[in-house]
N, C-alpha and C positions, 0 to 999 in steps of 0.2 A: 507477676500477673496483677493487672493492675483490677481494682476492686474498689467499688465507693459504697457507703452505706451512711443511712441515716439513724442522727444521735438526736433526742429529744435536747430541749434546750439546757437543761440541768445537769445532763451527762457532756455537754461540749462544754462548760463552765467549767466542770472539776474538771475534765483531759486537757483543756487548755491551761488552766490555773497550775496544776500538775508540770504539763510542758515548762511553758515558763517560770517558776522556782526552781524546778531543776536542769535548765538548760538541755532538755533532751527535746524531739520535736514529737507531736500529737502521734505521726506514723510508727514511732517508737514504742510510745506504748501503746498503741492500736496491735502493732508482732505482735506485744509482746503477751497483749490479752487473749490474741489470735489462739497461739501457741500454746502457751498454759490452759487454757481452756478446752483445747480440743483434745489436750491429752487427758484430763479431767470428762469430757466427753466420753470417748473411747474406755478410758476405765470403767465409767460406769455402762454404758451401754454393753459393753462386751462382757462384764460383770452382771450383767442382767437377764442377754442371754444363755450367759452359762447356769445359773440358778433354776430359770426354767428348766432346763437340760436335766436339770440333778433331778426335781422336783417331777419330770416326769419319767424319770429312773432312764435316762437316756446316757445321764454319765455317772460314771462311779465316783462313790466318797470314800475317802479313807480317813483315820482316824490319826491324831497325832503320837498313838501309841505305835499303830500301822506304820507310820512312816520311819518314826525311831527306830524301831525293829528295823524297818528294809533297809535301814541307810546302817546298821549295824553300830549306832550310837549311843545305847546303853551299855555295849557291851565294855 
């Protein structure tokens, strides 16, 4: 899917400078910030509404003793 966006001029200096010493091209690591980022994204967002969730007793907490016990890992 093709997609263009604008880079101030200090951020197209280092992705280019970047591209060129390492022989990879600008769209490369444009993925590849894409990619890493939206999982960092999604982490956190989806880490944010589950906290709300906890914080308004919507989801349950269990404790690290809680789960030892269930997984039968002290035993």
């Amino acid at each position: 899917m093709p997609t263009s966006i604008r880079l101030d001029a200090d951020t197209e200096k280092r992705l280019e400078f970047l591209a060129t010493h390492t022989g990879r091209t600008k769209a490369y690591y444009l993925r590849e910030l894409v990619e890493q980022g939206l999982d960092d994204l999604e982490d956190y967002y989806l880490a944010s509404e589950e906290l709300e969730r906890v914080r308004k007793g919507q989801s349950k907490v269990y404790s690290a003793a809680e789960i030892r016990a269930d997984l039968g890992l002290d035993n």
